[in-house]
C-alpha positions in Angstrom: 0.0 0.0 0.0 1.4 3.6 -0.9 2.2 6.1 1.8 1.5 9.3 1.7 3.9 11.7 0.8 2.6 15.1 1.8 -0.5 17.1 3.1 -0.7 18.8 -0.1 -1.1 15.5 -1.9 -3.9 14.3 0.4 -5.7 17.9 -0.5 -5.4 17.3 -4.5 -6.5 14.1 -4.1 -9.5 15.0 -1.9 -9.9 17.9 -4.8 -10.0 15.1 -7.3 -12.9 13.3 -5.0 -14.7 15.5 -4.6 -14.9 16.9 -8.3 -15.2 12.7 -9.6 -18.4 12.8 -7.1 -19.8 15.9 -8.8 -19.8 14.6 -11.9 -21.6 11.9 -10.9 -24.9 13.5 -11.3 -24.2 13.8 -15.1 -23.1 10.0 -15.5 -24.8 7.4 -17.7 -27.9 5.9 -16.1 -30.2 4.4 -18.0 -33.9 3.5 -17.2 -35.6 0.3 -19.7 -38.6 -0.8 -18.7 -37.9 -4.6 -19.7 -35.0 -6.5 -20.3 -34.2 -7.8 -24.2 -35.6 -10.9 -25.3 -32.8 -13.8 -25.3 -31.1 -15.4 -28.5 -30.8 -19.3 -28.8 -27.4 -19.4 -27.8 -27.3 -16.7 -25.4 -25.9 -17.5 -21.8 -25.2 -16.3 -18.5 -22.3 -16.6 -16.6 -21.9 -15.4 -12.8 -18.3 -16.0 -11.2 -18.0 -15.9 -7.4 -14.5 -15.3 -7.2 -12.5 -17.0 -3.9 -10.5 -13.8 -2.6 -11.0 -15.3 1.1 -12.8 -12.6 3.4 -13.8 -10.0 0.8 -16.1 -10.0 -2.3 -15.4 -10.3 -6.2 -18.4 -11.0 -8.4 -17.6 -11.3 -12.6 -20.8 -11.7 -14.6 -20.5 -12.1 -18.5 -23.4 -12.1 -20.7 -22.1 -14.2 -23.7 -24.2 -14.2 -27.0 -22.9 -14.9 -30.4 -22.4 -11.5 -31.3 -20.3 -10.1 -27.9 -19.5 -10.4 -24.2 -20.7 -7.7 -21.9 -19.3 -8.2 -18.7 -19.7 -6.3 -15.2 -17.5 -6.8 -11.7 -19.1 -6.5 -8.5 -16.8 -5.4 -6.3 -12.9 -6.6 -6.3 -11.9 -7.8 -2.8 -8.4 -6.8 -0.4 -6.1 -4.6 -1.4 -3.3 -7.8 -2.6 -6.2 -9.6 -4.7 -5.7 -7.0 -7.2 -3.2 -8.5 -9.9 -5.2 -11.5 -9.0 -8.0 -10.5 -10.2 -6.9 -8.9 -13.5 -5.2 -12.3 -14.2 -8.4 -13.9 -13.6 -10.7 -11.5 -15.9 -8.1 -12.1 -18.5 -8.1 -15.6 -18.6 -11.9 -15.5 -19.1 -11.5 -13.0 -22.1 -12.3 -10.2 -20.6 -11.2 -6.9 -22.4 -13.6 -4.2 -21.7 -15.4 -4.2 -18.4 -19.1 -2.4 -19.2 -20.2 -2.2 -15.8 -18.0 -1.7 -12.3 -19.4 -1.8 -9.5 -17.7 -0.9 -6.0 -20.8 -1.6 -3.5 -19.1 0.5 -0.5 -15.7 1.7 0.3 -14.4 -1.0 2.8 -11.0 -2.3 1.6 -12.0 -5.9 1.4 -14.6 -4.5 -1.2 -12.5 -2.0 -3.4 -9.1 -2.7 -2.4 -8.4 -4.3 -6.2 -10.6 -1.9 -8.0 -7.4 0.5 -9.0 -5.5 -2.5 -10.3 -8.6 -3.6 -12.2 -9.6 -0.2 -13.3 -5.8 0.8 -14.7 -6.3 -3.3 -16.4 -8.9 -3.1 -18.6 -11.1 -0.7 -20.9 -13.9 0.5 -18.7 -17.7 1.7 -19.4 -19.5 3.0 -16.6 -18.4 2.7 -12.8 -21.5 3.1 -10.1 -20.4 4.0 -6.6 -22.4 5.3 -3.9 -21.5 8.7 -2.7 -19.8 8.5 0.4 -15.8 9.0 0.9 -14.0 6.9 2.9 -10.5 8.4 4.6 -8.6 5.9 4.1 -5.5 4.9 1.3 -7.3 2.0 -0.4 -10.2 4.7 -1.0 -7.9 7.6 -2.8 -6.3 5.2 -4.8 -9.3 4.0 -6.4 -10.0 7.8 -7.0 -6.8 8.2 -8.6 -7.1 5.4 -11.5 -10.8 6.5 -12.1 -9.2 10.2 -12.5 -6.1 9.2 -14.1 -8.4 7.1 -16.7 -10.4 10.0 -17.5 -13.8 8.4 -16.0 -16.2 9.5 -13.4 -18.4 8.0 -11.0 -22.4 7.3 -11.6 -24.4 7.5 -8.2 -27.0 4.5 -8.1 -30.8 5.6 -7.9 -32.6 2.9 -7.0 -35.2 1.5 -9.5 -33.0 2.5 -12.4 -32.0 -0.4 -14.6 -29.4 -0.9 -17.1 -28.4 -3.7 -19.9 -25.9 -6.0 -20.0 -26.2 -7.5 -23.3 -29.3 -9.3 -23.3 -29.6 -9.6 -19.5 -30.5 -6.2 -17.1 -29.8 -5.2 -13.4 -31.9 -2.5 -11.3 -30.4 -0.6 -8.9 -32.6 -1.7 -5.1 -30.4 0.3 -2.9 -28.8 2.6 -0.9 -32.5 4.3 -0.5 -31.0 6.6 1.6 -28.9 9.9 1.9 -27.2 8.9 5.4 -26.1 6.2 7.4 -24.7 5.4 10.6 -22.6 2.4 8.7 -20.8 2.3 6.0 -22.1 -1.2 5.2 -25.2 0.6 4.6 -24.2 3.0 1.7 -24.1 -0.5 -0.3 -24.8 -0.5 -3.6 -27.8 -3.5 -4.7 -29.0 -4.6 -7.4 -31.0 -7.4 -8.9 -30.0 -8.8 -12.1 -32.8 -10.9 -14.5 -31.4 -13.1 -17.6 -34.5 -14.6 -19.2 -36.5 -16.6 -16.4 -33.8 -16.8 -14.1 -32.8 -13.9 -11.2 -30.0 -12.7 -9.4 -29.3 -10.3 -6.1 -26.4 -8.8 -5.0 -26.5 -6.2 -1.7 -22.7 -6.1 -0.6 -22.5 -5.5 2.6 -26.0 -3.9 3.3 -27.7 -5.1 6.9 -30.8 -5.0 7.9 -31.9 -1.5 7.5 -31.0 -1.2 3.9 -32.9 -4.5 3.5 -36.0 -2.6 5.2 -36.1 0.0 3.2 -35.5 -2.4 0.1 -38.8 -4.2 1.4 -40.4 -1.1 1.9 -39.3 0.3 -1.8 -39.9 -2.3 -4.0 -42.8 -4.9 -4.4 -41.9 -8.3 -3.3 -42.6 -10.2 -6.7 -39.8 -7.7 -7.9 -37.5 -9.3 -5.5 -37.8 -12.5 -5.8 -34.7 -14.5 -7.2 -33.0 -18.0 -8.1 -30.0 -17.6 -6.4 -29.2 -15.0 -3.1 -25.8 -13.4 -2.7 -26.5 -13.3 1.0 -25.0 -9.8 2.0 -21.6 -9.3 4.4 -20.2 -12.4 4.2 -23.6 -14.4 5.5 -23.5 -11.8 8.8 -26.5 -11.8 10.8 -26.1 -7.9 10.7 -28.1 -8.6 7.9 -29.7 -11.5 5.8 -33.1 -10.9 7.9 -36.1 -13.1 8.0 -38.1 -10.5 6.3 -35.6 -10.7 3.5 -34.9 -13.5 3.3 -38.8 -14.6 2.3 -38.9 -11.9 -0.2 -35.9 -12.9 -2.5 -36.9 -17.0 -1.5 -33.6 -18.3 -3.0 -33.3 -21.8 -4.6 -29.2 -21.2 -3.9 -27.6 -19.1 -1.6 -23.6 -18.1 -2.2 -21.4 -16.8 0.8 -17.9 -15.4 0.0 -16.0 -15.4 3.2 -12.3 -16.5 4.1 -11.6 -19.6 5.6 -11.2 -19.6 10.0 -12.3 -16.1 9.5 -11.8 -13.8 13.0 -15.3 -12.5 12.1 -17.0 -16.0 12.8 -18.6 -15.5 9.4 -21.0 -17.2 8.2 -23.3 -16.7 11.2 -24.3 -19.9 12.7 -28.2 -18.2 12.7 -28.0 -17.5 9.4 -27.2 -20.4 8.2 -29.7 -21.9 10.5 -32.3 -19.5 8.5 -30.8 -21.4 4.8 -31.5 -24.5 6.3 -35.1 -24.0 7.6 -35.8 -22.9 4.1 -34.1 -25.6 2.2 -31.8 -23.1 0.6 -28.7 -24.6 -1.4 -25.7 -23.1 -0.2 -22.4 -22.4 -1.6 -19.6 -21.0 0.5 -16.2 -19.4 -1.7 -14.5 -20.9 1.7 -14.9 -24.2 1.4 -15.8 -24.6 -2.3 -13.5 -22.2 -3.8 -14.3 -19.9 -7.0 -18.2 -20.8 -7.8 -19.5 -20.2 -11.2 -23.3 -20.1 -12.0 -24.0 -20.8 -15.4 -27.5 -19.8 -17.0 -29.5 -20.1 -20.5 -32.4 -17.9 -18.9 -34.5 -21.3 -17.9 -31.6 -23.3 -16.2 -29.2 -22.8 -13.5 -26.4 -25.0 -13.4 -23.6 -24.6 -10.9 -19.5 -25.4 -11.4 -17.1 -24.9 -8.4 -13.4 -24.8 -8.2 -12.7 -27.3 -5.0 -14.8 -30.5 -4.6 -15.9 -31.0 -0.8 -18.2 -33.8 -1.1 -20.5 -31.9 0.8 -24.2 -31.2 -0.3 -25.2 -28.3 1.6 -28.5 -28.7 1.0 -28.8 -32.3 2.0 -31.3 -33.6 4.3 -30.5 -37.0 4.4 -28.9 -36.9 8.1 -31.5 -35.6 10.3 -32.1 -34.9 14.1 -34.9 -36.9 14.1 -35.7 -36.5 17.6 -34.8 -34.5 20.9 -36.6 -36.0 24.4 -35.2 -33.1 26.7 -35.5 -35.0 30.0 -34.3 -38.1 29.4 -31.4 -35.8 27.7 -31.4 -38.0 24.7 -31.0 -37.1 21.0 -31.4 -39.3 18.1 -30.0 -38.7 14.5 -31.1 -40.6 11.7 -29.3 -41.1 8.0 -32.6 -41.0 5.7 -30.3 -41.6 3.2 -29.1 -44.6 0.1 -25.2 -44.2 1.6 -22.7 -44.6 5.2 -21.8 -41.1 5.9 -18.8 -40.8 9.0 -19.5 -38.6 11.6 -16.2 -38.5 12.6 -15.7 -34.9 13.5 -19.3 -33.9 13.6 -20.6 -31.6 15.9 -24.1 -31.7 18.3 -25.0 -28.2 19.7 -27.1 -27.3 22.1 -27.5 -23.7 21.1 -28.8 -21.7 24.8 -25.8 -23.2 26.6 -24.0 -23.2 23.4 -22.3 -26.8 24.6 -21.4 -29.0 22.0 -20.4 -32.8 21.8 -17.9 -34.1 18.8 -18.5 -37.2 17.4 -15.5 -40.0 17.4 -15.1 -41.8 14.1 -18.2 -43.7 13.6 -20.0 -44.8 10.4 -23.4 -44.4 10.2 -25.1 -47.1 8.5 -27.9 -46.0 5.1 -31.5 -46.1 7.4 -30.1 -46.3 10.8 -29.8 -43.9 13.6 -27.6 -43.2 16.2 -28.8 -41.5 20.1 -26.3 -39.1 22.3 -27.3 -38.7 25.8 -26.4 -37.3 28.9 -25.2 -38.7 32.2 -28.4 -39.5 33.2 -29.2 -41.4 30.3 -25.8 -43.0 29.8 -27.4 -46.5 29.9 -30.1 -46.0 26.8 -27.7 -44.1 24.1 -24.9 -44.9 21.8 -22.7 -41.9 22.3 -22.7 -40.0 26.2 -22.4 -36.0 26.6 -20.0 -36.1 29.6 -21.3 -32.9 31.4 -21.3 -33.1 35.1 -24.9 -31.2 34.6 -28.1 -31.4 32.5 -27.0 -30.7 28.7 -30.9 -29.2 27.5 -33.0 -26.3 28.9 -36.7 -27.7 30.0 -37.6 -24.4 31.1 -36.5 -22.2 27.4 -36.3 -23.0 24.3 -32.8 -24.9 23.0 -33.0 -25.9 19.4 -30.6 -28.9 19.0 -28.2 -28.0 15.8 -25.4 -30.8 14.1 -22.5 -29.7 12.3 -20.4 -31.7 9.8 -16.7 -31.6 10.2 -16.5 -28.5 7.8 -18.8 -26.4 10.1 -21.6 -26.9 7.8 -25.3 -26.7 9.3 -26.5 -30.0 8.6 -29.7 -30.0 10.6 -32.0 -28.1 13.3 -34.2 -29.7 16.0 -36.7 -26.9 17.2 -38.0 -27.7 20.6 
């Protein structure tokens, strides 16, 4: 990262800001009322890139006449080069559409290396400053490149070849958070749908339920917003978009605990498919406008969605759950994890296989003579007095199930 140099340079640069901002209000924005109608060998294709504990989205619209292609974002302030080598391997030349959703570092920290990389259309950032290095020098290659900044207004839509994307938010002047300020949008390709909120929380997804009418939200596949942070990714929200596939971009062992073991409690109540750029690597969604197919760079073996091991049952007092495999094949619980969430105490399975129709009980003390596996707490493991949902973990940390009591 550069240092600065001088005061002065910090007040031309801040000149520069400043001017790129006010220009904003004479950028391209353009309003369609529907998107085009798609060719027969038109396709969508959406790349959640892995750059750990950030966010990097590429989407290319491919039809047999050109590629129009828009980046969401471009992670830390080292994923730069990165990045550029990435959008060049997938032909990319001219970038139509950039998008920085809010000026955190793990957000725009590669945007000047991607910006200085490639030909550029139209970049859409909110209009807040942030003081901070990684901000300025995205400033810099915007200036230096002879661009300026579009501000999003929300319900304006734009085309990307034969797909489209609407801006939903920030609905809002001022906010507390930065987070807030991010940029959303909701991109359709045919039948199939798309959202993307950055880091917005819950009071930018208010006032996106509050804006827009919920048949206008609803999508085939859920960026869930900050990293899968229960911040944001409410209920509320959540039923609007009703995802078929969620996709969380987060680092691996994160310090920020992300994703939110609530949240993904929330994905699994509502059968949501999940993909996670920490455990599966870069994902790429592939569409033809009917059909969503999904590629991803690390095989884990894991079905996120699965629900063929269950907890099947939870008997409180006698301290005794039960799992089940519903499934057609073994599956090791080695390294899986039972949680009791009010007390937050957890038991980890030894190596054991559990056998295609069979089930398997853990217990506590009290019940040490009726169950397979025994929670070795001097106390009672389960609240009979509150509610404490039972939840089980596979050795990655995925939510595999939910017991509500």
């Amino acid at each position: 990262m550069k240092i600065f140099k001088s005061t002065k340079h910090r007040y031309i640069i801040l000149g520069i800001i400043l001017i790129l901002f006010l220009l904003a209000g004479c950028s391209l924005t353009i309003e369609t009322q529907a998107g085009p109608p798609i060719s027969e060998e038109s396709f969508l294709k959406v790349h959640f890139i892995d750059v750990g504990q950030g966010d990097a989205t590429l989407i290319q619209q491919i039809n047999q006449d050109n590629t129009y292609n828009m980046l969401i974002d471009a992670g830390n302030n080292g994923d730069g080069e990165y990045l550029v080598e990435y959008l060049k391997d997938q032909g990319v030349e001219t970038l139509d559409y950039i998008i920085g959703t809010h000026p955190h570092s793990d957000h725009i920290g590669g945007l000047d290396d991607v910006i200085k990389g490639f030909q550029v259309g139209a970049i859409i950032m909110p209009k807040v400053m942030a003081n901070t290095r990684t901000f300025e020098e995205v400033m810099e290659a915007v200036s230096d490149k002879g661009l300026s900044i579009t501000s999003p207004v929300p319900g304006t839509s734009y085309p990307l070849g034969e797909a489209e994307f609407t801006i939903l938010a920030p609905n809002s002047d001022d906010y507390a958070s930065l987070n807030d300020y991010s940029i959303a949008n909701r991109l359709v390709f045919g039948s199939n749908s798309f959202i993307f909120t950055g880091d917005a929380e819950a009071l930018s997804e208010e006032e996106i339920l509050n804006n827009f009418n919920k048949r206008d939200l609803a999508s085939d596949v859920f960026k869930l917003a900050h990293h899968g942070s229960s911040t944001s990714n409410t209920e509320d929200f959540l039923e609007a978009i009703n995802p078929s596939y969620g996709i969380i971009s987060c680092g691996q062992d994160n310090s920020y605990g992300h994703p939110h073991r609530e949240i993904m409690a929330q994905l699994k109540a509502r059968n949501i498919l999940v993909f996670r750029t920490d455990l599966h690597g870069t994902i790429v969604i592939n569409s033809d406008g009917k059909d969503i197919s999904i590629e991803t760079e690390l095989d884990t073996g894991v079905n996120l969605g699965s629900q063929e091991v269950v907890i099947s049952g939870l008997d409180k007092i006698a301290e005794m759950v039960t799992i089940k495999n519903n499934g057609e094949e073994d599956v090791d619980l080695g390294g899986w994890r039972l949680i009791s969430v009010r007390g937050n105490q957890e038991f980890i399975f030894p190596k054991h296989i559990l056998k295609a129709g069979s089930s398997v009980t853990v217990g506590g003390y009290d019940s040490r003579d009726k169950v397979d596996f025994i929670w070795e707490l001097g106390g009672g493991v389960w609240s009979n007095s509150q509610s404490d949902p039972a939840e089980l973990y596979d050795e990655k940390g995925n939510l595999i199930s939910v017991f509500e009591d």
